[in-house]
TORMIMI-493192 format. One line per field, with one value per residue (C-alpha): x, y, z. Coordinates in Angstrom, 2 decimals. Layout:
// TORMIMI-493192
xx <- (X|...)
yy <- (Y|...)
zz <- (Z|...)
// end
This chain:
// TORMIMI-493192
xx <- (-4.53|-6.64|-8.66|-10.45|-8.00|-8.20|-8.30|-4.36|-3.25|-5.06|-2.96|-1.51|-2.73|-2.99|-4.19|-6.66|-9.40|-12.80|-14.57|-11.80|-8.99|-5.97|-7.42|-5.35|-2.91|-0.54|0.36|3.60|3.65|6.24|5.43|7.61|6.95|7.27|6.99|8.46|5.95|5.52|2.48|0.62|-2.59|-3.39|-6.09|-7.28|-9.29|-12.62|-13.60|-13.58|-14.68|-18.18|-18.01|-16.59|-12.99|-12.37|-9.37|-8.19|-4.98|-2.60|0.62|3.22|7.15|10.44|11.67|14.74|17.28|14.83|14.67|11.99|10.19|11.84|10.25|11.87|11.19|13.33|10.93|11.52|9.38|6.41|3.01|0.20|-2.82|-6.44|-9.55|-12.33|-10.15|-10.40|-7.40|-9.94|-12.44|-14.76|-15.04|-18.20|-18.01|-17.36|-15.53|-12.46|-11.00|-9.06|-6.50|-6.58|-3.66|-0.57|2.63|5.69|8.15|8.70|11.24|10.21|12.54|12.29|9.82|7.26|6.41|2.45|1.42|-2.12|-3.76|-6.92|-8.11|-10.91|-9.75|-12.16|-15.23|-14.95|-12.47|-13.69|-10.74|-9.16|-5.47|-2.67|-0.71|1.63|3.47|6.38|7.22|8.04|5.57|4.96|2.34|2.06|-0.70|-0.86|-0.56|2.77|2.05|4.74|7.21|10.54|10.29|7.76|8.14|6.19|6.54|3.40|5.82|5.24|6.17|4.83|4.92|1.46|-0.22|-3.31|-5.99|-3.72|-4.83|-3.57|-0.74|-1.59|1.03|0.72|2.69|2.20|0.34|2.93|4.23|2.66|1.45|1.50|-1.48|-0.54|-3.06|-1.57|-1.26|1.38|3.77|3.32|3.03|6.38|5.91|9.85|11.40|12.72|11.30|12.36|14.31|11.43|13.00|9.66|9.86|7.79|9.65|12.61|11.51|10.43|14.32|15.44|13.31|14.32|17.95|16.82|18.19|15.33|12.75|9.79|10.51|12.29|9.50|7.53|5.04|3.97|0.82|1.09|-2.47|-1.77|-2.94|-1.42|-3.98|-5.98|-8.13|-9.44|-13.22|-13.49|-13.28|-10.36|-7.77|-9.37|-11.90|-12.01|-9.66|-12.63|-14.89|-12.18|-10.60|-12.64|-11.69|-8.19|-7.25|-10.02|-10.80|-7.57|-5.59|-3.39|-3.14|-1.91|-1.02|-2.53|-0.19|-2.15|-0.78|-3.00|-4.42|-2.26|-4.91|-7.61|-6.06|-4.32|-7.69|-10.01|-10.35|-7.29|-10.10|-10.09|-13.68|-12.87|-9.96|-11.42|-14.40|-11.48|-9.32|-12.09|-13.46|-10.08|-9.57|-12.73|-12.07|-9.02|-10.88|-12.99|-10.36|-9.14|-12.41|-13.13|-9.14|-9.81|-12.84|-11.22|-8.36|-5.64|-3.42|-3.25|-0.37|-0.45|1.71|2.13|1.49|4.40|5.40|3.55|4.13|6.68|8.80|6.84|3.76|3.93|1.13|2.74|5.28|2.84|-0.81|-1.31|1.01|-0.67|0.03|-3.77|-3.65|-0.04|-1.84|-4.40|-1.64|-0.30|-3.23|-4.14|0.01|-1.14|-3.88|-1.84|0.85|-0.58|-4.53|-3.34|-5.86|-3.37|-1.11|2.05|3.54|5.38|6.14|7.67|7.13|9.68|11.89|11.29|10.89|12.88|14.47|14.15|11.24|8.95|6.06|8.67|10.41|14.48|16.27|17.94|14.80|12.54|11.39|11.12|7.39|7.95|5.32|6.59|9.84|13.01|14.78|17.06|14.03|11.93|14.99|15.44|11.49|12.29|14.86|12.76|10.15|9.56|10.22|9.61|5.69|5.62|7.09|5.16|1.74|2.38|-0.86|-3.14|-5.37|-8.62|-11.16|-11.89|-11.29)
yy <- (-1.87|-5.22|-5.91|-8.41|-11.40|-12.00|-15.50|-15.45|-14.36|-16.84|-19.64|-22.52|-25.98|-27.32|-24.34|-24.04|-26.05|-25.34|-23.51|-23.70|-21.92|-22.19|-25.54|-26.28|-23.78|-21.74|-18.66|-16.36|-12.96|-10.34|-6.52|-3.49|-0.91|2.29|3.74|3.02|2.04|-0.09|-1.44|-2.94|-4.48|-6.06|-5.56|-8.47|-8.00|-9.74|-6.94|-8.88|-12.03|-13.50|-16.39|-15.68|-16.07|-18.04|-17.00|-20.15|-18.70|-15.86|-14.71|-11.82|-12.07|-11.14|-12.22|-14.39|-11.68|-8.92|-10.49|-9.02|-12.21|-14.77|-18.30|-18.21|-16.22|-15.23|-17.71|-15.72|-13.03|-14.81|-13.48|-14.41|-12.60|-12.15|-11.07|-9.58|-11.83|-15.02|-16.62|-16.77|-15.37|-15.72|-12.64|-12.15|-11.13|-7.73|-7.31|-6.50|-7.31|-5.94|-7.79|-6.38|-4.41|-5.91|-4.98|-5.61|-2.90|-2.28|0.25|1.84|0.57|-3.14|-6.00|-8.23|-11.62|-12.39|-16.24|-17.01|-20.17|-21.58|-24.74|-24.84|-22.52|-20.03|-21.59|-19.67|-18.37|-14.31|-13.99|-10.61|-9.93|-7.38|-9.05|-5.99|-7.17|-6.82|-9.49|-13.13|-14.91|-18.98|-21.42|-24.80|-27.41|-27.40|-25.70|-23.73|-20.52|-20.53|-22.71|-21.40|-22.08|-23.21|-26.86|-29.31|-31.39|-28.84|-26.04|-22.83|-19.29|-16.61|-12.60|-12.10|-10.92|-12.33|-11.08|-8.66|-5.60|-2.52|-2.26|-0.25|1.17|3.67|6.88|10.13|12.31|14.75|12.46|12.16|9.80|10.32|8.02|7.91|7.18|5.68|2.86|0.35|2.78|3.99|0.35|-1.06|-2.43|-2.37|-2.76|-5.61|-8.23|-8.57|-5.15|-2.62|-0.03|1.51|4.81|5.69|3.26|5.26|8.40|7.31|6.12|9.97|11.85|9.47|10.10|13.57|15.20|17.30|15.71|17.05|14.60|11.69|10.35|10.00|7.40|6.11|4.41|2.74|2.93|1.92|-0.49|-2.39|-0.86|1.07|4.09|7.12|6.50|3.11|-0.13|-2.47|-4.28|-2.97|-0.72|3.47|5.51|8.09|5.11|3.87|7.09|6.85|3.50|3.78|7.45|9.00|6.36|5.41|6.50|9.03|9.85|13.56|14.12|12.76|12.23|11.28|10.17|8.14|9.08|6.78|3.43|6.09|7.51|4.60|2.77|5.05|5.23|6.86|9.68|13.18|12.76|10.02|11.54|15.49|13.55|11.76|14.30|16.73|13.67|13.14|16.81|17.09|14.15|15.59|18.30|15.90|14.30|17.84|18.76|15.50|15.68|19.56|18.44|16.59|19.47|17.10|18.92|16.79|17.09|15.82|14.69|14.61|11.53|10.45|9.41|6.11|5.86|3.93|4.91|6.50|5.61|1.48|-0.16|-3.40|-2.25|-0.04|-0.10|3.02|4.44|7.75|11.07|12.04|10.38|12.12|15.37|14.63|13.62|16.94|18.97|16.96|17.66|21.45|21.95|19.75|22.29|25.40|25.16|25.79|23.43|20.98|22.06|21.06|19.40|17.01|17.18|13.83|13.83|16.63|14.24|11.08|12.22|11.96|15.58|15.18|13.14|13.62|11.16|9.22|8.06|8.69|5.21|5.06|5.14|2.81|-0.76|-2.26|-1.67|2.51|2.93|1.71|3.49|1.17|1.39|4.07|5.83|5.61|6.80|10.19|10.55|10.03|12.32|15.08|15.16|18.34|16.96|20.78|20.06|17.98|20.97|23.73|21.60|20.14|21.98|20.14|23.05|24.63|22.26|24.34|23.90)
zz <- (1.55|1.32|-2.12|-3.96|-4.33|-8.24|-9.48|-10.34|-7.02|-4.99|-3.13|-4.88|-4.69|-2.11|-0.17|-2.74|-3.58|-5.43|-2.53|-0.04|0.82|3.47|5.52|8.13|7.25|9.04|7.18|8.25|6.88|7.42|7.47|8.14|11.40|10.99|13.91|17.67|20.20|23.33|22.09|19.03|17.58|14.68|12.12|10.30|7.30|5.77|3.56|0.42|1.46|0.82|3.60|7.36|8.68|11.19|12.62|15.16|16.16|15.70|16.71|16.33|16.92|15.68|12.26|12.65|12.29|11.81|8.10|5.80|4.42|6.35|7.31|10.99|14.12|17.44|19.48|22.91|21.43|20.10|21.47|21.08|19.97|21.54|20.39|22.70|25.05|22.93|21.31|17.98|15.95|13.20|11.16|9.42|5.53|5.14|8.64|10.22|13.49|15.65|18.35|22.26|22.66|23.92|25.19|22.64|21.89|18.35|16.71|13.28|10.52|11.41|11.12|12.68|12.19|11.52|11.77|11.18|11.67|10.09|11.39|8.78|6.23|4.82|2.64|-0.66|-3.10|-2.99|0.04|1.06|0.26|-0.81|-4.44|-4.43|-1.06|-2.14|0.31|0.58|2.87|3.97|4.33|5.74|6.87|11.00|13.46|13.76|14.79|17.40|15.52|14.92|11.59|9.47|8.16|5.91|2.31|1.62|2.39|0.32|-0.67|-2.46|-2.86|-1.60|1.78|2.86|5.23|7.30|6.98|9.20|12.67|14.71|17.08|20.05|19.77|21.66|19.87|19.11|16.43|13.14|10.29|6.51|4.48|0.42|-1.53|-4.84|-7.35|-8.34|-8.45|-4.84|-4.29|-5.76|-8.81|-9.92|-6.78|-5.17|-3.34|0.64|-0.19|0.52|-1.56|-2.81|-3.42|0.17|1.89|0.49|1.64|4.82|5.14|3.66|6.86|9.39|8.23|9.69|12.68|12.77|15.71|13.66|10.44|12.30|13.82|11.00|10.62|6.81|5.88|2.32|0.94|-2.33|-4.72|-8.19|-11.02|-8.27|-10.31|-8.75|-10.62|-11.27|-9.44|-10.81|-8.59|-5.51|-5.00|-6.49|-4.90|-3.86|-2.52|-0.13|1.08|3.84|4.58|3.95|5.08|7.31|9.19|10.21|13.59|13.68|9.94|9.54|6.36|2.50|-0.44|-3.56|-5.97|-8.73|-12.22|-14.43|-14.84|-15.63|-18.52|-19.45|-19.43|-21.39|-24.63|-26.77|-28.41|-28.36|-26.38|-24.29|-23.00|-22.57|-20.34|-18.23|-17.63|-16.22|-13.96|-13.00|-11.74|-10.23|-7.98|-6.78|-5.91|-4.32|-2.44|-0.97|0.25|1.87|3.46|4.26|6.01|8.41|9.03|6.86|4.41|1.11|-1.38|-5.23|-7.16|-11.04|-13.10|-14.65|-18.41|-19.49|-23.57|-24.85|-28.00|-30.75|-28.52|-29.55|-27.94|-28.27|-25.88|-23.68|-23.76|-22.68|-25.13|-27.15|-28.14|-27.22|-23.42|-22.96|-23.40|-20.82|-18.19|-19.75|-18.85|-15.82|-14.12|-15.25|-12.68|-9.62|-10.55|-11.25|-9.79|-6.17|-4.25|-3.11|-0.37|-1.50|-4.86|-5.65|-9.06|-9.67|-13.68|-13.52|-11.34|-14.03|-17.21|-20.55|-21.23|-24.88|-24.64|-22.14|-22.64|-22.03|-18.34|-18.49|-19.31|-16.50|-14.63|-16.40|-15.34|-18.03|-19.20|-19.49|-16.69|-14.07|-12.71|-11.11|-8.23|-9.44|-10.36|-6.69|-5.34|-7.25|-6.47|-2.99|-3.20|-4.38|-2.47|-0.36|2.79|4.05|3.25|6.56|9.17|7.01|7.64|11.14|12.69|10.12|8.34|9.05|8.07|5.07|1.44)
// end
């Protein structure tokens, strides 16, 4: 899901300068398919951006090894990419594009090399990324693109993707594709870098362990975001403004898991008012987001927000720790359990909690930072998910609420 690129997750120096950002840079970014197809394109994003992006080259290949977050590339199976027919393209602020189609067989549960190159980098510092990659990726000055590894004094790594945006693989259409909609807990904060052991990523592993035809082909689309709200604009934009963008507008999704709630309690105020007026505008944008899924015949399943308070609700240690927002996550789990408007559950505060505590996450399952779950803990949720929700809902719904 591409965002606003804070100040903190921009590139190091020397890929960024007042004003300037990736000049003569090759960038190499690895992403995970998850779905097996004959043929691809690639999305490149400008969303964020406040200047154009002038995209000189790009390619896609093999990782060396079919390594997540690797440097180096199987050279025989570097492609490159075209635009409208053109090897480049500027995109205007606010823009995506999209790569013509080419042929280059890909097999869901491995990776693809991206390499970008920008001969002139992009004039200003508002850029479009994803900080929650999960994901080692490399820059360089020149153009290497189709180098088998990338090379340079100026050599670099981060954690961070930049300006890719969406894959888009053709499947027939009797196979199917599940969008969550989520935060930093759909998107990985606690699991391990170059491991992709987030809790979808481990579910997606669970149905494609499947025999059953109907769940092993399977497509996910991560739509999450680190400290993503469902009312407010924060590290990317409001859950409700960019479920267009991110669910209905994209190919082939068939199914919505939402799963978000946490910043917006965590972030109101700890009153009795404050937290009455968040919890009801909380609810009523899920009910939002099942009308607007409805509407375009997609089931949509919620899940409960789980535990965020830390031992006797110490702010020091968690600042959303406090008895009055644990009873609005309280009454908000209530109606995703009991108000019958989703069309499936998944109850993952049961799965996570503390038995003898439960504003609490279990030990065993906690991060660190009692918000964010470990791996450990994605993998019970993974575990627990009602797989069954994806053959009982595999004719979409009526288009009505």
């Amino acid at each position: 899901m591409p965002q606003l690129t804070e100040s903190a997750n921009l590139p190091n120096p020397p890929f960024n300068t007042t004003g300037l950002v990736f000049n003569n840079t090759t960038i190499r970014q690895t992403i995970r398919v998850t779905a097996t197809s004959p043929h691809i394109r690639l999305r490149i994003s400008n969303a964020f951006g406040t200047t154009s992006l002038p995209i000189t080259e790009a390619t896609i290949a093999r990782p060396l090894g079919g390594a997540t977050g690797t440097s180096a590339i199987d050279t025989s199976t570097v492609k490159r990419l075209t635009f409208s027919g053109s090897p480049s393209f500027t995109i205007p602020n606010g823009a995506l594009v999209v790569s013509d189609p080419i042929d280059f067989e890909v097999t869901a549960g491995t990776d693809l090399s991206i390499s970008l190159f920008l001969a002139s980098g992009q004039v200003s510092n508002d850029i479009t990324s994803h900080p929650g990659s999960r994901t080692t990726i490399w820059m360089t000055f020149g153009n290497q693109v189709t180098a088998a590894n990338l090379t340079g004094p100026a050599l670099q790594n981060v954690a961070h993707w930049y300006f890719i945006s969406t894959l888009d693989a053709w499947v027939p259409k009797t196979e199917r594709t599940v969008a969550f909609v989520g935060d930093s807990i759909t998107d990985g904060r606690g699991s391990d870098t170059d491991q992709n052991n987030r809790w979808p990523d481990l579910l997606w592993n669970r149905v494609h362990a499947s025999k059953d035809p109907s769940l092993n082909t399977l497509a996910f689309a991560n739509q999450a975001a680190g400290g993503n709200r469902i009312l407010a604009d924060g590290l990317g934009p409001n859950a409700l403004g960019r479920f267009d963008r991110d669910v209905l507008s994209q190919p082939g999704i068939n199914y919505v898991v939402v799963f978000e709630g946490v910043n917006d309690i965590g972030t109101a105020a700890a009153t009795t008012e404050a937290q009455q007026a968040i919890g009801d505008q909380v609810i009523a944008a899920y009910k939002q987001f099942i009308v607007r899924a409805h509407a375009a015949q997609l089931p949509i399943f919620g899940a409960t927000i789980t535990p965020f308070s830390a031992p006797g609700f110490n702010t020091a240690i968690q600042a959303y720790s406090s008895p009055i927002r644990e009873a609005t996550r309280q009454r908000v789990n209530t109606f995703i359990r009991t108000s019958g408007l989703f069309d499936g559950v998944i109850d993952f505060d049961a799965v996570v909690r503390n038995a003898t505590v439960p504003s609490q996450l279990r030990d065993d399952f906690n991060s660190g930072d009692f918000l964010h779950p470990n791996v450990a803990g994605y993998t019970a949720m993974a575990d627990a998910f009602p797989i069954n929700l994806f053959k009982e809902f595999q004719n979409g719904v009526d288009g009505w609420a």
